[in-house]
Backbone as JSON, one array per atom type, in Angstrom:
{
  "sequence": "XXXXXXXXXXXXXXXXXXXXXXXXXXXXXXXXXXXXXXXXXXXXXXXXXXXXXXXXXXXXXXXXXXXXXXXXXXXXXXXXXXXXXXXXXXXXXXXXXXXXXXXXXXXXXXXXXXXXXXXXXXXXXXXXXXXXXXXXX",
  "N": [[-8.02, -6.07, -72.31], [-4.75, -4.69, -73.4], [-2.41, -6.77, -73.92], [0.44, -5.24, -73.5], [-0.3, -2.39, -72.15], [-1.18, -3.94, -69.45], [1.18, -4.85, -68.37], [2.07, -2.07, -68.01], [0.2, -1.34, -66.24], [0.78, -3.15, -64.23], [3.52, -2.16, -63.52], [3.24, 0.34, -62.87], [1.88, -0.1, -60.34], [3.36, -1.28, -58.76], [5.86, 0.29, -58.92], [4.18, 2.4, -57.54], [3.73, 1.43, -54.48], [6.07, 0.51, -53.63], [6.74, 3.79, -53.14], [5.03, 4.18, -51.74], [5.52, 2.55, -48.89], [7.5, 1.94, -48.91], [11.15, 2.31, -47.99], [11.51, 4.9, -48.94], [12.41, 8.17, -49.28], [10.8, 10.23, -50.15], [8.51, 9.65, -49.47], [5.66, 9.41, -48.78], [4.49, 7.92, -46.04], [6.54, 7.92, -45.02], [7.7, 9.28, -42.42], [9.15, 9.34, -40.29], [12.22, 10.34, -39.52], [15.55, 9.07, -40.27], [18.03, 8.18, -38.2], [22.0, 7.84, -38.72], [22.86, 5.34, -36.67], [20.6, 4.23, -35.9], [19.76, 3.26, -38.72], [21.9, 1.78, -38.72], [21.45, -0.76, -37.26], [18.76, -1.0, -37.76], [18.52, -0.78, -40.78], [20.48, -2.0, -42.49], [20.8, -2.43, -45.55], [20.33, -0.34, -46.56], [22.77, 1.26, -46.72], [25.82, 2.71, -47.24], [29.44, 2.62, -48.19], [32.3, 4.39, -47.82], [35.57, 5.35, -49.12], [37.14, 8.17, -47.82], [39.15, 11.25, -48.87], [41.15, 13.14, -46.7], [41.82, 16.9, -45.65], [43.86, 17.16, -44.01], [47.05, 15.71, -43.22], [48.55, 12.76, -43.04], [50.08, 11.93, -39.42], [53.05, 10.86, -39.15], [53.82, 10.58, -41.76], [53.63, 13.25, -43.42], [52.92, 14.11, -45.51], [51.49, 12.7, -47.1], [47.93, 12.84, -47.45], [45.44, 12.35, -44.6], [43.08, 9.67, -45.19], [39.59, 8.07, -44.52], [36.83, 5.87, -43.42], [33.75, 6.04, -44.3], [30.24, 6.2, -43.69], [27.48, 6.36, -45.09], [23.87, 7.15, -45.7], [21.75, 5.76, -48.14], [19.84, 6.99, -49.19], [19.65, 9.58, -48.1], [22.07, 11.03, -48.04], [23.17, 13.71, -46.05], [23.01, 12.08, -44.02], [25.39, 10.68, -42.1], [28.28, 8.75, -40.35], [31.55, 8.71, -39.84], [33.47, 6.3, -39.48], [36.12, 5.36, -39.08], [39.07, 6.89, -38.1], [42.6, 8.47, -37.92], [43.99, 6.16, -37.76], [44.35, 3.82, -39.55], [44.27, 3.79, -43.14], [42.59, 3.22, -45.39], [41.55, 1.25, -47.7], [39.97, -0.31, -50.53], [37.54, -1.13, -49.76], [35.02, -3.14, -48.84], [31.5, -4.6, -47.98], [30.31, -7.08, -45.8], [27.86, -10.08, -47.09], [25.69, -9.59, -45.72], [25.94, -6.92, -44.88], [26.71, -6.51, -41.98], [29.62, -6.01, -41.42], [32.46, -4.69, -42.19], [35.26, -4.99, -44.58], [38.61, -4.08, -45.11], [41.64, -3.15, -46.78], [44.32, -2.14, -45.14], [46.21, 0.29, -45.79], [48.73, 1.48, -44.74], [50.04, -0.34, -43.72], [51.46, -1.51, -45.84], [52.55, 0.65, -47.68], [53.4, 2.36, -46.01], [54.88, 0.86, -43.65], [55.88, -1.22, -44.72], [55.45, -4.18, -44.63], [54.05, -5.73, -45.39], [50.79, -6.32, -46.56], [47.54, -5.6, -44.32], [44.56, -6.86, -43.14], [41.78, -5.15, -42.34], [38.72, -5.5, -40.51], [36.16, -4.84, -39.88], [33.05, -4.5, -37.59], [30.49, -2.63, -37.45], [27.8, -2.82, -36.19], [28.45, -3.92, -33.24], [30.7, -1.88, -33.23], [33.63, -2.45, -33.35], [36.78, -3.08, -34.01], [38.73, -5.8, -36.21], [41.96, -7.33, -36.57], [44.18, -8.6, -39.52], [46.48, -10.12, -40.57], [48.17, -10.33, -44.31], [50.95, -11.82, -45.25], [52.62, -10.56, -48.1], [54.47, -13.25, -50.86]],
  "CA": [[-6.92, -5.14, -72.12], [-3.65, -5.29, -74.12], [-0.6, -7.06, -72.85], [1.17, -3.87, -72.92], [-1.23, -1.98, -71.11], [-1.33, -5.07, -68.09], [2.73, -4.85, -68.02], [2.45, -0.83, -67.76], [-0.53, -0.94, -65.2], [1.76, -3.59, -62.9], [5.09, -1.26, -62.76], [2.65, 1.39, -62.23], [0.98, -0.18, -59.12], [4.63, -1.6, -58.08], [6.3, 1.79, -58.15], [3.93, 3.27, -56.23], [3.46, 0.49, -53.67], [7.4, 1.08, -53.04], [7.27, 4.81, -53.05], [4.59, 4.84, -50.7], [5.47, 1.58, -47.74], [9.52, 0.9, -48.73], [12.09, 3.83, -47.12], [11.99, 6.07, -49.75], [13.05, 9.21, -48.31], [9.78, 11.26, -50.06], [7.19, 8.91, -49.11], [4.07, 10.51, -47.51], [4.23, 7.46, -45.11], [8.03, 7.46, -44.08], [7.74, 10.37, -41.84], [10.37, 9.11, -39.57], [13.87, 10.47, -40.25], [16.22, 8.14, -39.73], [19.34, 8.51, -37.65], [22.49, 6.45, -39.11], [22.91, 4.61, -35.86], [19.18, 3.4, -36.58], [19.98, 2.98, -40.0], [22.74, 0.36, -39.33], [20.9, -1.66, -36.57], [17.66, -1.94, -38.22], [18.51, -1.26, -42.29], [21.81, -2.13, -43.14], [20.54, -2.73, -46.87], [20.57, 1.56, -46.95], [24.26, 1.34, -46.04], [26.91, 2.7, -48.5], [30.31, 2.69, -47.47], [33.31, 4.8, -49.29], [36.93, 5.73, -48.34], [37.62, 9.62, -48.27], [40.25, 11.82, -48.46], [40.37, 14.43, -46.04], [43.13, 17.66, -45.78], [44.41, 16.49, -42.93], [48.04, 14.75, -43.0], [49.38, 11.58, -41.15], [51.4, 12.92, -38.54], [54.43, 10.06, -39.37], [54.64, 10.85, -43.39], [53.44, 15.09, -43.39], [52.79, 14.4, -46.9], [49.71, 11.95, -47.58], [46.27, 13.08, -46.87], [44.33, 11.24, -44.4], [42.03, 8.49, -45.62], [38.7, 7.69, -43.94], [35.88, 5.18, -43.91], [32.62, 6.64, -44.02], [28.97, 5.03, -44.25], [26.05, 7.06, -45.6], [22.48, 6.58, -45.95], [21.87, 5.95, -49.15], [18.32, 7.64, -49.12], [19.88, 10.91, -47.81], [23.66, 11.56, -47.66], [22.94, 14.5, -45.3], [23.57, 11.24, -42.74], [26.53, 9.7, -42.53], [29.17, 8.77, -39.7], [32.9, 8.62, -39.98], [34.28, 4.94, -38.59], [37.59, 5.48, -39.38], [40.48, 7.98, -37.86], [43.88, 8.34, -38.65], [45.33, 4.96, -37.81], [43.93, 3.3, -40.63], [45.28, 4.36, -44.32], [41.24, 2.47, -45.84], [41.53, 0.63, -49.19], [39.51, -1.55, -51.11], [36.63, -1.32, -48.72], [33.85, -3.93, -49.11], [30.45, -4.79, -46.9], [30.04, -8.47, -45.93], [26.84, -10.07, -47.43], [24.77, -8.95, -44.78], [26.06, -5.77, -44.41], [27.1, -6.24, -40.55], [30.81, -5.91, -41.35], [32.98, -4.23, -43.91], [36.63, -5.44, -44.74], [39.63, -3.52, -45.99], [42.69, -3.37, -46.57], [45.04, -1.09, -44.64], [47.62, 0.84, -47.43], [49.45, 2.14, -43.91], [50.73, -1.49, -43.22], [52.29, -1.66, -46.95], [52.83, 1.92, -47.93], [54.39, 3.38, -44.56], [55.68, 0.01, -43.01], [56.35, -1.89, -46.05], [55.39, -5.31, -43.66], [52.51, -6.23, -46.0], [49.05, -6.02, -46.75], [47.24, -5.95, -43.16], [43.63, -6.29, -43.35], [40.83, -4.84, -40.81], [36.76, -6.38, -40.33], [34.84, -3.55, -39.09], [32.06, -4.63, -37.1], [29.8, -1.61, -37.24], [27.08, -2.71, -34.95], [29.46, -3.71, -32.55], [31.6, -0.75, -33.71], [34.73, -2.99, -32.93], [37.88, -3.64, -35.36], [39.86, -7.03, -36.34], [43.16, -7.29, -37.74], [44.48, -9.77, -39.66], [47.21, -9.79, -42.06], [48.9, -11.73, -45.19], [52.06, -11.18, -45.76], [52.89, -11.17, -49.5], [55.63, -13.9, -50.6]],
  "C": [[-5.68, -5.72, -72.83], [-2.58, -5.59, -73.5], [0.15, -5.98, -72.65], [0.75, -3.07, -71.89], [-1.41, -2.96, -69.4], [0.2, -4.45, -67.46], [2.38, -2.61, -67.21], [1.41, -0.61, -66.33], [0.11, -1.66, -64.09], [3.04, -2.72, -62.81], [4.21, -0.64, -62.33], [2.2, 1.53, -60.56], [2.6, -0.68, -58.28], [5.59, -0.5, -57.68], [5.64, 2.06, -57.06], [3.33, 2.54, -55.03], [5.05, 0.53, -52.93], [7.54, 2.57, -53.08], [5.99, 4.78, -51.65], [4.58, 3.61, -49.13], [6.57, 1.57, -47.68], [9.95, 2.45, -47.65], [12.46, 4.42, -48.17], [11.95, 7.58, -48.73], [11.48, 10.7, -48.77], [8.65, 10.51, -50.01], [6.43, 9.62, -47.84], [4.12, 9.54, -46.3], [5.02, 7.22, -44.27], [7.89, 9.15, -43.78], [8.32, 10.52, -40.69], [11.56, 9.44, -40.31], [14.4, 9.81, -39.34], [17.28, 8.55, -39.16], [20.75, 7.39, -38.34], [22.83, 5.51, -38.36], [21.73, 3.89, -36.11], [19.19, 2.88, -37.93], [21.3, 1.91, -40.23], [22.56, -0.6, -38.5], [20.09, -2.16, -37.2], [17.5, -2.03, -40.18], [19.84, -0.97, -43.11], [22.18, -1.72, -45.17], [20.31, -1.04, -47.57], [21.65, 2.13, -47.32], [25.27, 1.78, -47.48], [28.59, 3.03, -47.95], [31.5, 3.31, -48.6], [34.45, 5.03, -48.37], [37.12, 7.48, -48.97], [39.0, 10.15, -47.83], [40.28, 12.59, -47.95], [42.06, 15.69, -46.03], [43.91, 17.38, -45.22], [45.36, 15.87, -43.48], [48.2, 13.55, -41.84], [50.54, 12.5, -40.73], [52.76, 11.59, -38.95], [54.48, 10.85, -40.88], [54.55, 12.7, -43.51], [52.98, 14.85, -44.59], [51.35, 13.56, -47.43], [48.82, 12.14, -46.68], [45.38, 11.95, -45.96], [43.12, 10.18, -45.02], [41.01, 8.0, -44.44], [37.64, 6.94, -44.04], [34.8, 5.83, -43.61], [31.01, 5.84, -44.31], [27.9, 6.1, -44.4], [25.04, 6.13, -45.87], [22.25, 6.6, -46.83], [20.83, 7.64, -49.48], [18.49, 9.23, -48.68], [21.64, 11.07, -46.96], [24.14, 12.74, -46.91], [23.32, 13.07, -43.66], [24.37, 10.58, -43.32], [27.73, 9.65, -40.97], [30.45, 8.18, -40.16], [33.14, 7.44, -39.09], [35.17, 4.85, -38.74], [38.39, 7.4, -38.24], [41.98, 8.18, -38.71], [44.81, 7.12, -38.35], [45.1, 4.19, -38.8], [44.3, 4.17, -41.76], [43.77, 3.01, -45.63], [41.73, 2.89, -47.45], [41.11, -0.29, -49.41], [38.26, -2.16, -50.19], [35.76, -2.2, -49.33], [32.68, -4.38, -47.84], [30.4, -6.38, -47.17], [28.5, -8.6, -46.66], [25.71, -9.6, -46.62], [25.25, -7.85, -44.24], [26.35, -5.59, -43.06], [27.97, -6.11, -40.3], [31.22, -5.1, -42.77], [34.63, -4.94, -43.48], [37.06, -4.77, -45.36], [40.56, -4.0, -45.68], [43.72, -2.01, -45.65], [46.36, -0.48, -45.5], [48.9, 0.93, -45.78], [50.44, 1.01, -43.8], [51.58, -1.04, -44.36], [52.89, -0.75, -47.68], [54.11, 2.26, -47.11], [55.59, 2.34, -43.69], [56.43, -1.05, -43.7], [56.63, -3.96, -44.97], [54.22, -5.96, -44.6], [51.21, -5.63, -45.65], [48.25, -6.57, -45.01], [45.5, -5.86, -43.2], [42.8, -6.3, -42.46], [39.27, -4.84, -41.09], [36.43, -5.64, -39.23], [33.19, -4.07, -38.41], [30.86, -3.59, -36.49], [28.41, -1.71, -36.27], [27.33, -3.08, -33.92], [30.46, -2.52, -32.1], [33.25, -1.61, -32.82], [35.46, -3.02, -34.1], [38.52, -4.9, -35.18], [40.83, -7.03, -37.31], [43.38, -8.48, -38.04], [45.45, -9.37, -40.68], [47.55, -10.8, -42.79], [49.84, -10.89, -45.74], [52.52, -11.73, -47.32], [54.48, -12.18, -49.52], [56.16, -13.82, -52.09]]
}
């Protein structure tokens, strides 16, 4: 058999060895739908996290649009829960390496209060928040 032919028959068997055991979302054998509460206990590594804008105003300014953190499934963006409200003003979101936290920054601190950059560690399977700030010098 020709080296090419070897290489094309291993993706071949590797694709479909992940389309039909990993969490692909049309796999004949994933016939569990996931919930995203299940989806950030047991597979974080699904996890996508963004900041949206929503119509909604802050009630202090009337004029800037709410900002929200949101986490979707990758595998089907039909799930997704909102971890954010309106006291947060989410920027510069990032997921720790293991995906069990995210970190931002809060714009609200430095925008609205002009006190500095304040930043908040989301503990999503917890569902707790930590503040911390650094004040620029």
């Amino acid at each position: 058999m020709k080296k090419s032919n070897v290489v094309v028959l291993l993706l071949l068997i590797a694709s479909t060895t992940y389309f039909l055991h990993c969490n692909h979302p049309a796999s004949p054998v994933n016939s569990h739908i996931w919930t995203i509460d299940e989806k950030i206990m047991s597979r974080p590594q699904d996890l996508i996290v963004v900041s949206a804008k929503f119509n909604e105003k802050y009630p202090r300014t009337g004029g800037s649009n709410i900002r929200k953190l949101i986490l979707f499934d990758y595998y089907n963006l039909n799930n997704y829960k909102i971890i954010t409200d309106s006291t947060y003003l989410p920027m510069m979101e990032k997921f720790s390496p293991d995906k069990s936290k995210i970190i931002f920054c809060d714009g609200r601190q430095y925008f609205m209060d002009g006190a500095g950059y304040m930043f908040v560690i989301y503990d999503f399977k917890s569902n707790t928040f930590q503040q911390t700030s650094a004040q620029s010098h």
